[in-house]
Every structure is written in structure tokens, then in C-alpha cells.
Gaussian input, Z-matrix of N, CA and C with variables (Angstrom, degrees):
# hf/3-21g

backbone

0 1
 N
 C     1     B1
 C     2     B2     1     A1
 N     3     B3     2     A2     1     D1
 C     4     B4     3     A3     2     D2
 C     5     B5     4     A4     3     D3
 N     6     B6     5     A5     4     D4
 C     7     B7     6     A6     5     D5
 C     8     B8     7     A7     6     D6
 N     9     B9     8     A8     7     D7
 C    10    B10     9     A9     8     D8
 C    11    B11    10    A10     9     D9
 N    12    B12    11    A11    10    D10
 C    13    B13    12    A12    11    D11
 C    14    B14    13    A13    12    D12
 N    15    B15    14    A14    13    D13
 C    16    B16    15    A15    14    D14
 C    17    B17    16    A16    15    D15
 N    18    B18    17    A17    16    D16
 C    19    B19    18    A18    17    D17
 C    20    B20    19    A19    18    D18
 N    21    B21    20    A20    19    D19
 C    22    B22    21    A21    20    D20
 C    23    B23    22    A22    21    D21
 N    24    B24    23    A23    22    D22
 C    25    B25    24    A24    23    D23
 C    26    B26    25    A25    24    D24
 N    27    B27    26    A26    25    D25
 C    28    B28    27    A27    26    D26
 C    29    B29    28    A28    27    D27
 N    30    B30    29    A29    28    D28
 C    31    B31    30    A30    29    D29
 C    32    B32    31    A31    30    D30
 N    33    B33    32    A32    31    D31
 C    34    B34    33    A33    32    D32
 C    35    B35    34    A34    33    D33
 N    36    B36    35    A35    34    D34
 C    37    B37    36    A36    35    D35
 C    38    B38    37    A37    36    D36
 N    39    B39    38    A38    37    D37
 C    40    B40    39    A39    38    D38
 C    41    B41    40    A40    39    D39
 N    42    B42    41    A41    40    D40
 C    43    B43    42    A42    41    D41
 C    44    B44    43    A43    42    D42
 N    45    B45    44    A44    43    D43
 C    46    B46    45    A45    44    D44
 C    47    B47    46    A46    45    D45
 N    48    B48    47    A47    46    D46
 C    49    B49    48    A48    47    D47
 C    50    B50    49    A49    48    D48
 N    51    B51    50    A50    49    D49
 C    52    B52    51    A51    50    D50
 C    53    B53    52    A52    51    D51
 N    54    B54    53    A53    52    D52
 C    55    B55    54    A54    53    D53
 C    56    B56    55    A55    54    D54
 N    57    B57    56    A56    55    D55
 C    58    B58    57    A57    56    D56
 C    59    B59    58    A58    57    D57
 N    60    B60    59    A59    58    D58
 C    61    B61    60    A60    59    D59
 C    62    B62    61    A61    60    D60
 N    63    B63    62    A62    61    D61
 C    64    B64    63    A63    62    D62
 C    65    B65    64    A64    63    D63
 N    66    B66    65    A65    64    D64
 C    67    B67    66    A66    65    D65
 C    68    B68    67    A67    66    D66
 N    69    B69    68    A68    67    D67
 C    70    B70    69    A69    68    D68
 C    71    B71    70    A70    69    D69
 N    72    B72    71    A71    70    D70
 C    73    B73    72    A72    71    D71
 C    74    B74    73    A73    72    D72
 N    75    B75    74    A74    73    D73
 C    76    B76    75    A75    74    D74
 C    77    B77    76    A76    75    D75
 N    78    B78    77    A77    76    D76
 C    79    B79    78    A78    77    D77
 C    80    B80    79    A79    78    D78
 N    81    B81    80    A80    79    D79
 C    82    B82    81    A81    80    D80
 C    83    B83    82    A82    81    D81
 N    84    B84    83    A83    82    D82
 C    85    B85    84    A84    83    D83
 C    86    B86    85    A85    84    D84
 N    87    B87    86    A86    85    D85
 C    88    B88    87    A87    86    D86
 C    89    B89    88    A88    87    D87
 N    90    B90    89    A89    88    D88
 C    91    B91    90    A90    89    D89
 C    92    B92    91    A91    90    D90
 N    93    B93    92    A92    91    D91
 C    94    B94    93    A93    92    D92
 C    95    B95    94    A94    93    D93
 N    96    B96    95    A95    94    D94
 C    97    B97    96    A96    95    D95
 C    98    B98    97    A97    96    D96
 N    99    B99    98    A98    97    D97
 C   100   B100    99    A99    98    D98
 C   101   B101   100   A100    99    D99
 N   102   B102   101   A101   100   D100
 C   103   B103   102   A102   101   D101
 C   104   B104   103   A103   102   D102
 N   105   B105   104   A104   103   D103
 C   106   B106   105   A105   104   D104
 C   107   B107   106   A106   105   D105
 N   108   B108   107   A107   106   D106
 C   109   B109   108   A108   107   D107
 C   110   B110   109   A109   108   D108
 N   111   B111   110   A110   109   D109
 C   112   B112   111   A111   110   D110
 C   113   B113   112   A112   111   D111
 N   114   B114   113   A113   112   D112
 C   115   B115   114   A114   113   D113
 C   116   B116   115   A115   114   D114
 N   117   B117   116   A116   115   D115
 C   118   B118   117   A117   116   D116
 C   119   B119   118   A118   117   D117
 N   120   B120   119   A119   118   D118
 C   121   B121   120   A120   119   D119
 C   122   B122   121   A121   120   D120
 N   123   B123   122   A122   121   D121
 C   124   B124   123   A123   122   D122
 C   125   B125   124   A124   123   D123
 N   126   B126   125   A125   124   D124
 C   127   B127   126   A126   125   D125
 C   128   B128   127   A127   126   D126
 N   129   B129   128   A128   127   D127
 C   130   B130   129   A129   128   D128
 C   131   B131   130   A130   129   D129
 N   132   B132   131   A131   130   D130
 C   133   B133   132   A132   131   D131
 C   134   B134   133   A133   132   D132
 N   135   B135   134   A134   133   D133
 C   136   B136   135   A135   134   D134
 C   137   B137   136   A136   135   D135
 N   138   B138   137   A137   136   D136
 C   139   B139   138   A138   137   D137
 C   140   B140   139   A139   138   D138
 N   141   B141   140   A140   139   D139
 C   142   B142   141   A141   140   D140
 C   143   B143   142   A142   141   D141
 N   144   B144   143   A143   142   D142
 C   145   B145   144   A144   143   D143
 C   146   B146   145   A145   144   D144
 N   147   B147   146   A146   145   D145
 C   148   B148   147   A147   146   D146
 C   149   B149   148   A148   147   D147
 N   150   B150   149   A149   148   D148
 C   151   B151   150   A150   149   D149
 C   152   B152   151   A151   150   D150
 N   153   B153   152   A152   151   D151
 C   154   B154   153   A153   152   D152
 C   155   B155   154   A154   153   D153
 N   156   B156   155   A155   154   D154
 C   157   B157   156   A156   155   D155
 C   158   B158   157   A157   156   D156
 N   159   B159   158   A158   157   D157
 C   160   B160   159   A159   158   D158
 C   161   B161   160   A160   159   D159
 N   162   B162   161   A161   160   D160
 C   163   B163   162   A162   161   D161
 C   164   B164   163   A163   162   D162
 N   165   B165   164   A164   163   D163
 C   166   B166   165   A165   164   D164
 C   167   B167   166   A166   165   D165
 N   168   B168   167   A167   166   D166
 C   169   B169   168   A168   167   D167
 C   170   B170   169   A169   168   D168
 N   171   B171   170   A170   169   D169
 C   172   B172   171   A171   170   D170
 C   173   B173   172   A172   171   D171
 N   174   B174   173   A173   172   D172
 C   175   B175   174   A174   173   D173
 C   176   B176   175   A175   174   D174
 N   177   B177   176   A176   175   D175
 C   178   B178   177   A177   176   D176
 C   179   B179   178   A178   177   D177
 N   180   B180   179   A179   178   D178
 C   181   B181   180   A180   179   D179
 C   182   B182   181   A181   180   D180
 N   183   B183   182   A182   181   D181
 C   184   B184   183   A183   182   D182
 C   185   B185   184   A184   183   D183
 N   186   B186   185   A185   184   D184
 C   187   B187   186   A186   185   D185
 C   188   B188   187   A187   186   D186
 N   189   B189   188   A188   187   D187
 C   190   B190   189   A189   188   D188
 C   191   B191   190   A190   189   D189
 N   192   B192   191   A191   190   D190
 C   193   B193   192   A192   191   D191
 C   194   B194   193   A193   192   D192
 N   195   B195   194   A194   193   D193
 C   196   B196   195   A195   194   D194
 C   197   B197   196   A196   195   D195
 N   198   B198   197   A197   196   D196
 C   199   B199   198   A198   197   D197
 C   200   B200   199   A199   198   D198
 N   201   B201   200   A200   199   D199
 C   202   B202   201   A201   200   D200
 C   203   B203   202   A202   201   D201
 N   204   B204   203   A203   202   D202
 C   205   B205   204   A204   203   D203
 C   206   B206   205   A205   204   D204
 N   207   B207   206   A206   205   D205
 C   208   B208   207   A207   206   D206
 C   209   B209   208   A208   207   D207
 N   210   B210   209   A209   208   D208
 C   211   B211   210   A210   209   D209
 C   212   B212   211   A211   210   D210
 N   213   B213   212   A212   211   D211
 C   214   B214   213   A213   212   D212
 C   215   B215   214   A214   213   D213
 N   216   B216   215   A215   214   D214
 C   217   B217   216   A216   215   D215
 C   218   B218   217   A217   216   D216
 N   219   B219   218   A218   217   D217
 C   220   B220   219   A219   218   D218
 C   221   B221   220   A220   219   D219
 N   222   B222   221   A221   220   D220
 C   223   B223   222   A222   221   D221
 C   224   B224   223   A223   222   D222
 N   225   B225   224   A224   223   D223
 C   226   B226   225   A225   224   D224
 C   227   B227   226   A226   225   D225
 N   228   B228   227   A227   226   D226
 C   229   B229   228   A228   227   D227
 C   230   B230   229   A229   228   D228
 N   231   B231   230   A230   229   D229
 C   232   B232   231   A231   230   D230
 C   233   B233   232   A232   231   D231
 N   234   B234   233   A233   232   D232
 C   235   B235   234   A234   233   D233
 C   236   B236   235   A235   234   D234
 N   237   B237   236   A236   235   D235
 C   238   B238   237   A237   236   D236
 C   239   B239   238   A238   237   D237
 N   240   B240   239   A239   238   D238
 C   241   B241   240   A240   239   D239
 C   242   B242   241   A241   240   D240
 N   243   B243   242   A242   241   D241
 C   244   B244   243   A243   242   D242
 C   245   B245   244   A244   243   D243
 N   246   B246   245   A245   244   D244
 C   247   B247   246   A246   245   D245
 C   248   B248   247   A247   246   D246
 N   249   B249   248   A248   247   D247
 C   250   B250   249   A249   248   D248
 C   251   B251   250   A250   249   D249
 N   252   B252   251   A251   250   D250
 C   253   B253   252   A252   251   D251
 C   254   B254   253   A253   252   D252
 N   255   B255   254   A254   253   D253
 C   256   B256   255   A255   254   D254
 C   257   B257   256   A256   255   D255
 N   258   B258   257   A257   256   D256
 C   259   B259   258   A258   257   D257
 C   260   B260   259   A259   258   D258
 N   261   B261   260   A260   259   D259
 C   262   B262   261   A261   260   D260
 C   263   B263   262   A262   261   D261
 N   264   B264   263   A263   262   D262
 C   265   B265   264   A264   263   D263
 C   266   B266   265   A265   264   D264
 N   267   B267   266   A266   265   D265
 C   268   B268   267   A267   266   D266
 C   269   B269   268   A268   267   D267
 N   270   B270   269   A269   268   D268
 C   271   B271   270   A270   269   D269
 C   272   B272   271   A271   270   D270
 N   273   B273   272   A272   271   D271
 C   274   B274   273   A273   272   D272
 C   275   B275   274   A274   273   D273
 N   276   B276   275   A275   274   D274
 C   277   B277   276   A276   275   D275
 C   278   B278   277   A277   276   D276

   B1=1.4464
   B2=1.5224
   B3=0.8973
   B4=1.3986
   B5=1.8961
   B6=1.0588
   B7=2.1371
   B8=1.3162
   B9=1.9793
   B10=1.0343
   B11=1.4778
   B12=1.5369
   B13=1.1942
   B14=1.4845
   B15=1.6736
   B16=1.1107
   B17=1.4065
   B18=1.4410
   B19=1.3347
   B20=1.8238
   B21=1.4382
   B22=1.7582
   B23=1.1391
   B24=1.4959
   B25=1.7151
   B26=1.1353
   B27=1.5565
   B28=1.3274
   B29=1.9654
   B30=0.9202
   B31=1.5286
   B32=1.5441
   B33=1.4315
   B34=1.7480
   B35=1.4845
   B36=1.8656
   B37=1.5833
   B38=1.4289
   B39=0.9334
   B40=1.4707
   B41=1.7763
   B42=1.2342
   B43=1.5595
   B44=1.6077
   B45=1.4190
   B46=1.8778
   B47=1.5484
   B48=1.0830
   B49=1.9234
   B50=1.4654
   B51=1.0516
   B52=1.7286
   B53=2.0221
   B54=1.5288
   B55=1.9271
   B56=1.1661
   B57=1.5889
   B58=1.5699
   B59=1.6793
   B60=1.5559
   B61=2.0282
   B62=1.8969
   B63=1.1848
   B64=1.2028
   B65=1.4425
   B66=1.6011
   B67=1.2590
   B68=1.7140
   B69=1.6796
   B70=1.5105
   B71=1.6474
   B72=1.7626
   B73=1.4625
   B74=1.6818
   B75=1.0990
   B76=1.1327
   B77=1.1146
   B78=1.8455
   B79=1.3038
   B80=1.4168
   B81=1.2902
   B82=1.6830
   B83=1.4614
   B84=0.8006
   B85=1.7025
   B86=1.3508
   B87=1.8408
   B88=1.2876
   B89=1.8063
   B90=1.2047
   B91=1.3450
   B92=2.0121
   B93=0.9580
   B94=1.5875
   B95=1.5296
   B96=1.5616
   B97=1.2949
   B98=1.4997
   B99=1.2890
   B100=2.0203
   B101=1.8948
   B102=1.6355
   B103=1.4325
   B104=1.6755
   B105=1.5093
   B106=1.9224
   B107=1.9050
   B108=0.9299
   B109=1.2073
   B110=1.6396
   B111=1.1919
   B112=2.1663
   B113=1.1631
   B114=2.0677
   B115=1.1604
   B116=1.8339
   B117=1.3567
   B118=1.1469
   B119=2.0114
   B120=1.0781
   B121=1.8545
   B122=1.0038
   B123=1.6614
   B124=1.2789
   B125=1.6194
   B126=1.9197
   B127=1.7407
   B128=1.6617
   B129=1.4830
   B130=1.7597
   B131=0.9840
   B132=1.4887
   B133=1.5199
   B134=1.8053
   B135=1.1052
   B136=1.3998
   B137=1.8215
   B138=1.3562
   B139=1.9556
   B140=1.3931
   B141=1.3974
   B142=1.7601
   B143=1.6695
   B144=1.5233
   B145=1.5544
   B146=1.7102
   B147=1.1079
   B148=1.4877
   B149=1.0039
   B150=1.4545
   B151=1.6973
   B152=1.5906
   B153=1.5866
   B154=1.4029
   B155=1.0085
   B156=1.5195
   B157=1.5271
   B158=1.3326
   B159=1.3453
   B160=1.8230
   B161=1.2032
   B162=1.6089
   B163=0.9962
   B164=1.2687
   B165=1.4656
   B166=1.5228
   B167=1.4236
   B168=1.3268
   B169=1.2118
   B170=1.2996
   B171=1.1000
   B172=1.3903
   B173=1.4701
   B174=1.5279
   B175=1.5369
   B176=1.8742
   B177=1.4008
   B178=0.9494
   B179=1.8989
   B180=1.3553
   B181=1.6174
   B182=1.7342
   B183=0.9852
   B184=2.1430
   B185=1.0234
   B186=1.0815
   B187=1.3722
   B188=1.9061
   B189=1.0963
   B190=1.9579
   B191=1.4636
   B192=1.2971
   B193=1.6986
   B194=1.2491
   B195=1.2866
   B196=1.3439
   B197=1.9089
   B198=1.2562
   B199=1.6954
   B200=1.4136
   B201=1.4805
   B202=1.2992
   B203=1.5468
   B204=1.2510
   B205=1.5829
   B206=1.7162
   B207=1.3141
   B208=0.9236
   B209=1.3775
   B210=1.5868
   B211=1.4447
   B212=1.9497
   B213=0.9573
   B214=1.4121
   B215=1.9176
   B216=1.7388
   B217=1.8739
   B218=1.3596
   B219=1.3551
   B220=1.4191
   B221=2.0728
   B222=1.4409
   B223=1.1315
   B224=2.0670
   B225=1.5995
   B226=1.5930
   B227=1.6411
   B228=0.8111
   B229=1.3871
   B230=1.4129
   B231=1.4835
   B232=1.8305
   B233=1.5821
   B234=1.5416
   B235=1.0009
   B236=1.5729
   B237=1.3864
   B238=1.7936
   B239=1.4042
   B240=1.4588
   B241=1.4537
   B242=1.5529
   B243=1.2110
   B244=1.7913
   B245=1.7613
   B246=1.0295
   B247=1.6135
   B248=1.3646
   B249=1.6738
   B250=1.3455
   B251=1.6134
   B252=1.3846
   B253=1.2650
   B254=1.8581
   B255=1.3495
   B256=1.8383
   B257=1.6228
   B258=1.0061
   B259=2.0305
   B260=1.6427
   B261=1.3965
   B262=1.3448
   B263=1.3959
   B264=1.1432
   B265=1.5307
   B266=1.7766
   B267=1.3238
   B268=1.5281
   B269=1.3532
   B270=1.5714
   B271=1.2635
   B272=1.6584
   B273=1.6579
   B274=1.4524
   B275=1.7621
   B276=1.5681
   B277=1.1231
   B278=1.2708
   A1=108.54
   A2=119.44
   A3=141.81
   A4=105.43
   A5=115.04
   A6=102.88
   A7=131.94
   A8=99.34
   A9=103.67
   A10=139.07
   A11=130.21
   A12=124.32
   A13=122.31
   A14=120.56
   A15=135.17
   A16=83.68
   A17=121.81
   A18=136.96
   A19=106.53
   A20=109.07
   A21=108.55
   A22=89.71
   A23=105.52
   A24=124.21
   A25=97.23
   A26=111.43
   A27=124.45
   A28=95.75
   A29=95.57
   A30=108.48
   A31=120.37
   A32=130.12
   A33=105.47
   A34=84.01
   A35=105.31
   A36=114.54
   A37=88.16
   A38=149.15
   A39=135.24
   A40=133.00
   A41=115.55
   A42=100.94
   A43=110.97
   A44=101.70
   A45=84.43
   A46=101.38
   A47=117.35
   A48=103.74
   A49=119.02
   A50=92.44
   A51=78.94
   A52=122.31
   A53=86.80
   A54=86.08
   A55=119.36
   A56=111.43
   A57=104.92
   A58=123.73
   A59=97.16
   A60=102.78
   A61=94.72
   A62=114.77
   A63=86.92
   A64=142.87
   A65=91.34
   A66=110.35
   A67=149.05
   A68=81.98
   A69=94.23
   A70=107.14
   A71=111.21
   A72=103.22
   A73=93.40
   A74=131.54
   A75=115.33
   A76=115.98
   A77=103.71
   A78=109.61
   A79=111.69
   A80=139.71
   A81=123.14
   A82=98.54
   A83=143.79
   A84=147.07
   A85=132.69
   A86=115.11
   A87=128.67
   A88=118.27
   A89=120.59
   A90=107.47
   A91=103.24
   A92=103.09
   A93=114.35
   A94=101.02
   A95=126.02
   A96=131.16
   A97=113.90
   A98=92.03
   A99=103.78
   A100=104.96
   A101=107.99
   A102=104.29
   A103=106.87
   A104=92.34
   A105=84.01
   A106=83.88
   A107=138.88
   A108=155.83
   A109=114.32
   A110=124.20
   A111=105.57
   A112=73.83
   A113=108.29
   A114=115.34
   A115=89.16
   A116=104.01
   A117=122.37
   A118=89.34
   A119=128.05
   A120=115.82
   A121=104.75
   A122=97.78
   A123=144.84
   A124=105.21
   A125=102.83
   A126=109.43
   A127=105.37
   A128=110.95
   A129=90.62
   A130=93.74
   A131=121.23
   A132=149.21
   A133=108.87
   A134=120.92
   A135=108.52
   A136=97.45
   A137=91.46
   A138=111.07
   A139=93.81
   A140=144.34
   A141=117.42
   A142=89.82
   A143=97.28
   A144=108.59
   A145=97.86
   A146=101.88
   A147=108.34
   A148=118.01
   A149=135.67
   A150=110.64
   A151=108.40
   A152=104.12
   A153=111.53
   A154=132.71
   A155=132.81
   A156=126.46
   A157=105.11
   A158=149.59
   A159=130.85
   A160=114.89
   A161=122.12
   A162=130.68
   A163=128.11
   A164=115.68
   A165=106.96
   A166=120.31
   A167=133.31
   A168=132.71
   A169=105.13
   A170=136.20
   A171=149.58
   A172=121.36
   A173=104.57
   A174=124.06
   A175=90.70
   A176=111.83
   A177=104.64
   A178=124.37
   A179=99.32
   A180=125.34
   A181=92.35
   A182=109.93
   A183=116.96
   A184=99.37
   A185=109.17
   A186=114.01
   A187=118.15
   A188=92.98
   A189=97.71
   A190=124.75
   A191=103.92
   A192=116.76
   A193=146.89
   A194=113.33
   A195=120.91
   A196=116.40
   A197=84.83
   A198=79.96
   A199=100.98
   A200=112.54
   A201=135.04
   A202=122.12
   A203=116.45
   A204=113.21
   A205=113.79
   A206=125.20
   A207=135.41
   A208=124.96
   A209=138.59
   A210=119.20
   A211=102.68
   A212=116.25
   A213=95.73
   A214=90.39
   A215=78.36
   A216=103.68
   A217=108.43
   A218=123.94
   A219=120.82
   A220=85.89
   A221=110.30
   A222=105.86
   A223=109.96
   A224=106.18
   A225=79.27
   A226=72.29
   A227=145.31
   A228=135.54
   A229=129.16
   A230=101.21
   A231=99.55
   A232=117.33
   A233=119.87
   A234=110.32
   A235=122.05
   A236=118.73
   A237=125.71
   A238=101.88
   A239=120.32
   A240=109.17
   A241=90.24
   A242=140.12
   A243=135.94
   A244=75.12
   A245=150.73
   A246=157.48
   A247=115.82
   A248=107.64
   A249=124.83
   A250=131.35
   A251=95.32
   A252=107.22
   A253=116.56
   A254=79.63
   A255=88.56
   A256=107.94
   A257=103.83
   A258=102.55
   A259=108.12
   A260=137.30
   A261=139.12
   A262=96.04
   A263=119.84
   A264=132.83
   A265=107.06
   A266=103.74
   A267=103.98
   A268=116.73
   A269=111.89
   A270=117.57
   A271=115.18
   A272=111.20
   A273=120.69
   A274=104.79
   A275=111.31
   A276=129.42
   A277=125.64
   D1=150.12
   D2=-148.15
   D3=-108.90
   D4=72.17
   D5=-176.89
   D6=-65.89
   D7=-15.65
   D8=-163.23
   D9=-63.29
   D10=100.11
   D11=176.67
   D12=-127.09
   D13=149.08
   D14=-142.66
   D15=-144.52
   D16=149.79
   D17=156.02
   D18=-117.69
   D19=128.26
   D20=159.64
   D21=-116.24
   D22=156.77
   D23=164.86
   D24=-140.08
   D25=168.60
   D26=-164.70
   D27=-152.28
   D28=144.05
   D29=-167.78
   D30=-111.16
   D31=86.54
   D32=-150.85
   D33=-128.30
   D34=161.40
   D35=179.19
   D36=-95.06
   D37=-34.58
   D38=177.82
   D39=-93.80
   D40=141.76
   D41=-174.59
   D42=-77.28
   D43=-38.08
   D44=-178.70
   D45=-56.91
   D46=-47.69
   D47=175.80
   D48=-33.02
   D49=-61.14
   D50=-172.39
   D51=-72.58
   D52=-28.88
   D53=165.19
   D54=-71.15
   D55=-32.93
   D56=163.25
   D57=-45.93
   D58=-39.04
   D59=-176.45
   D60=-87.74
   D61=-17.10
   D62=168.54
   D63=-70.39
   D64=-46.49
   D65=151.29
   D66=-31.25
   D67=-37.84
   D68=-175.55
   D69=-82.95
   D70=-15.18
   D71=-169.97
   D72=-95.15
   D73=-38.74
   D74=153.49
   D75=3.71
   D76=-103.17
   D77=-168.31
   D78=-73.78
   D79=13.14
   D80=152.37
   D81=-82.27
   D82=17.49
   D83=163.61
   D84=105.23
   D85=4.18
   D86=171.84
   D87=-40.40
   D88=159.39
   D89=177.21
   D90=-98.45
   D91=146.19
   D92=178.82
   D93=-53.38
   D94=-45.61
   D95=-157.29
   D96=-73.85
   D97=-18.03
   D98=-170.17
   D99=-114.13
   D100=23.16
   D101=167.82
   D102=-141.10
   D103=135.30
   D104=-156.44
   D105=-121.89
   D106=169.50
   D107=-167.71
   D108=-135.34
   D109=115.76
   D110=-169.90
   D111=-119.52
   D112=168.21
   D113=164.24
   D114=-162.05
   D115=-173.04
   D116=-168.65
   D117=-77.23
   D118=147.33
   D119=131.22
   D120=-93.90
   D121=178.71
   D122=-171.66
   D123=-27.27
   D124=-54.09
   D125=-164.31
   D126=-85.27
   D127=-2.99
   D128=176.10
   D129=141.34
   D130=-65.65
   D131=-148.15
   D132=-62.61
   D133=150.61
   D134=-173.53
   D135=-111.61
   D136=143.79
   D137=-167.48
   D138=-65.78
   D139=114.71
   D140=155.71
   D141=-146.01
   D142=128.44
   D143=170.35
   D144=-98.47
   D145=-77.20
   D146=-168.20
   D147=-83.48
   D148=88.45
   D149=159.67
   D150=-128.61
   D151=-172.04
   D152=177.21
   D153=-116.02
   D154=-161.29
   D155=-173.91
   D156=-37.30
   D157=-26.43
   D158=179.05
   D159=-108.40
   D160=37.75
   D161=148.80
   D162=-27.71
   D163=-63.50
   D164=167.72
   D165=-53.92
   D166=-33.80
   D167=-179.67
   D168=-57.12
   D169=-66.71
   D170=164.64
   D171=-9.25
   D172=-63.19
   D173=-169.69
   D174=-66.68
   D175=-59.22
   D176=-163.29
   D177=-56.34
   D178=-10.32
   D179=-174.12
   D180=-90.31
   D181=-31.73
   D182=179.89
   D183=-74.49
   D184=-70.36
   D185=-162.58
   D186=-54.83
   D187=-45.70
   D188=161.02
   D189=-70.71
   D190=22.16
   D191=-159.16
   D192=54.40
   D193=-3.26
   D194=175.47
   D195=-58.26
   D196=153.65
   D197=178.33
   D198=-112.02
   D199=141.38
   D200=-168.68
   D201=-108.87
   D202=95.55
   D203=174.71
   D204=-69.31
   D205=151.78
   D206=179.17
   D207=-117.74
   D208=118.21
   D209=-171.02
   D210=-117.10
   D211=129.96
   D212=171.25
   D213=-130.45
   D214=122.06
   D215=-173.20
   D216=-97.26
   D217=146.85
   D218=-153.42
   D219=-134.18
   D220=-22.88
   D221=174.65
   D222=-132.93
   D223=-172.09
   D224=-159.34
   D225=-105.07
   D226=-10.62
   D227=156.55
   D228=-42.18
   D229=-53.99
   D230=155.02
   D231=-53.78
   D232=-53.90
   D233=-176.55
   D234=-56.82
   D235=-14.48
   D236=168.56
   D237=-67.79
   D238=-34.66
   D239=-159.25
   D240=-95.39
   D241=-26.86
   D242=-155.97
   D243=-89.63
   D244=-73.96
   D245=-156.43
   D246=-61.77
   D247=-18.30
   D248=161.56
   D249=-78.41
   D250=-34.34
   D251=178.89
   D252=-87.35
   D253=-61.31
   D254=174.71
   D255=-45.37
   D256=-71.35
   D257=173.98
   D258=-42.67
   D259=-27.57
   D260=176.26
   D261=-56.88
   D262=-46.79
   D263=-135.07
   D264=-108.73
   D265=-20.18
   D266=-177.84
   D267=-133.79
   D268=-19.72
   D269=-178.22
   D270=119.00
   D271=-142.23
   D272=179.15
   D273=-138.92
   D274=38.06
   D275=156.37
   D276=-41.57

């Protein structure tokens, strides 16, 4: 059995930014089910159902509006391609 898991996130001021990187891991072969996207709504408050131990990090990235990509990597190969893309897409932030 296989344990291996890795989280990347990616931190963007714009939403097409980050659907753009979502998108792109998509089609390098990510699964849809293991990439979640948070953002602020409408009232302020930042959307988060599921997350993990850096939860607070997170909220605090929502809550200032940023939009937050989410990767949850099951191999470290995904994690080359989610760390590949997101850094394409945002830099060395």
C-alpha cells in the first residue's frame, strides 16, 4: 500500500489564475477529485470544507482574498508536476 501524501498550494490574486493552473494539471494527468480551489464569497468569509493540518494558513490567505489552489498528491511524481505548474504560474513566492 502506497501512504504517500504531499499537499502543494498555490496562492493567486486572481481567479482565472488559478483555473488556468488548475486546468493545466488536469490535463498533465492530475485527478479533478484531489484539486480543490477556496476563495473568499460574496459576504467576506472564506469557503473551506475540507482542509488539513495548514488550515490556518489557508483561512488566513481567504480571508485576505487571495485565491487558494489546493493539490492533494498521492505520488511524488504528481507532486513534480502540481510544483511545476503552480511555480509556472505564480513564480518563487
Amino acid at each position: 500500500m502506497n501512504n504517500y501524501r504531499h499537499h502543494v498550494s498555490g496562492f493567486f490574486a486572481d481567479l482565472d489564475d488559478a483555473e488556468s493552473a488548475y486546468f493545466t494539471l488536469v490535463e498533465r494527468g492530475l485527478p479533478r477529485n484531489r484539486l480543490q480551489i477556496f476563495e473568499t464569497n460574496p459576504t467576506g468569509h472564506g469557503a473551506m470544507t475540507k482542509v488539513s493540518w495548514y488550515s490556518a494558513l489557508l483561512h488566513d490567505k481567504i480571508e485576505s482574498r487571495q485565491i487558494v489552489l489546493v493539490v492533494d498528491n498521492r505520488t511524488e511524481q504528481d507532486t513534480a508536476i502540481a510544483r511545476e505548474v503552480i511555480q509556472a504560474c505564480v513564480g518563487d513566492y
